[in-house]
N, C-alpha and C positions, 0 to 999 in steps of 0.2 A: 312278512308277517312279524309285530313286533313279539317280541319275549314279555308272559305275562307274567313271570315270576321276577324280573327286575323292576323296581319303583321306577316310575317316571320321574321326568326332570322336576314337573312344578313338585312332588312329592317329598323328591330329595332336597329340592330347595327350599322348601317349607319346613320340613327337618330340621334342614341348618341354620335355619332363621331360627326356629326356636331355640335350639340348642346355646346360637350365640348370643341371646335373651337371656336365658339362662345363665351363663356366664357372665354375662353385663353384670346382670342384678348381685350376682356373687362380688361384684368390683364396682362397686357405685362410682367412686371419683374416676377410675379407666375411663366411666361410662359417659360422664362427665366430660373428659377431655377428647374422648372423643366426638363427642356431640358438637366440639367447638371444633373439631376440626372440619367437620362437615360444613358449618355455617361458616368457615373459612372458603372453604371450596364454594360454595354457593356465593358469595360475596362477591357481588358483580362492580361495587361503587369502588373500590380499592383497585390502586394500579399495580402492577407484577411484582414490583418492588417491595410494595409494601404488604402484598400478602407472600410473597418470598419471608420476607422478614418474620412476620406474624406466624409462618408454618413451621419457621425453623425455632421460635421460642415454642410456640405449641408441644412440638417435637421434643425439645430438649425436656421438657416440665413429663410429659409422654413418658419416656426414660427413665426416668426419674422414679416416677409413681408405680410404673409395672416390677422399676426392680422392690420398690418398700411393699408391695403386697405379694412378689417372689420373696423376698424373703421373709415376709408374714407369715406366709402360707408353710413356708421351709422349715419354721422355729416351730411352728404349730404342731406340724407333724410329725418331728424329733420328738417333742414334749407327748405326746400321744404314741409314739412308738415307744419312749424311755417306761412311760407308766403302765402301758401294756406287758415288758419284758420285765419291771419292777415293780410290781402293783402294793409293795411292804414303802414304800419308798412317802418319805414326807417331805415337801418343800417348806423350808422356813425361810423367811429373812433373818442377815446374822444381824445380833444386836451389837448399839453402838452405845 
């Protein structure tokens, strides 16, 4: 007799589709390169080599992009922590 107080698979999996939706849309260019990696992976015209090649630039560009919005996301939140604990606090730029 299954447990009716745990969600089913397609439940949890549909959960996690949306959730990871969710988070694409939070990261559009992520969402972006990963889209090209998929059409990498489907790419049946290209030989091993050359999508070897294509997934390790993919890849490196990948790296790249999750660290600039790690640390988007990193600055953002210091600056929202700082104005929470300092809320008297003004940003200027110094003049030149």
């Amino acid at each position: 007799m299954a447990n009716s107080s745990r969600p089913s698979k397609s439940s949890q999996s549909t959960a996690q589709n949306k959730r990871l939706l969710q988070r694409l849309e939070r990261h559009p260019e992520l969402a972006r390169q990963l889209e090209a990696i998929l059409d990498t992976a489907e790419n049946t015209d290209a030989t091993a080599d050359e999508i070897e090649q294509l997934l390790a630039k993919q890849l490196r560009k990948l790296g790249s992009t999750t660290m600039e919005c790690w640390g988007s996301d990193t600055e953002e939140a210091a600056a929202q922590q700082f104005n929470e604990e300092n809320p008297g606090a003004h940003y200027r730029k110094k003049k030149r």
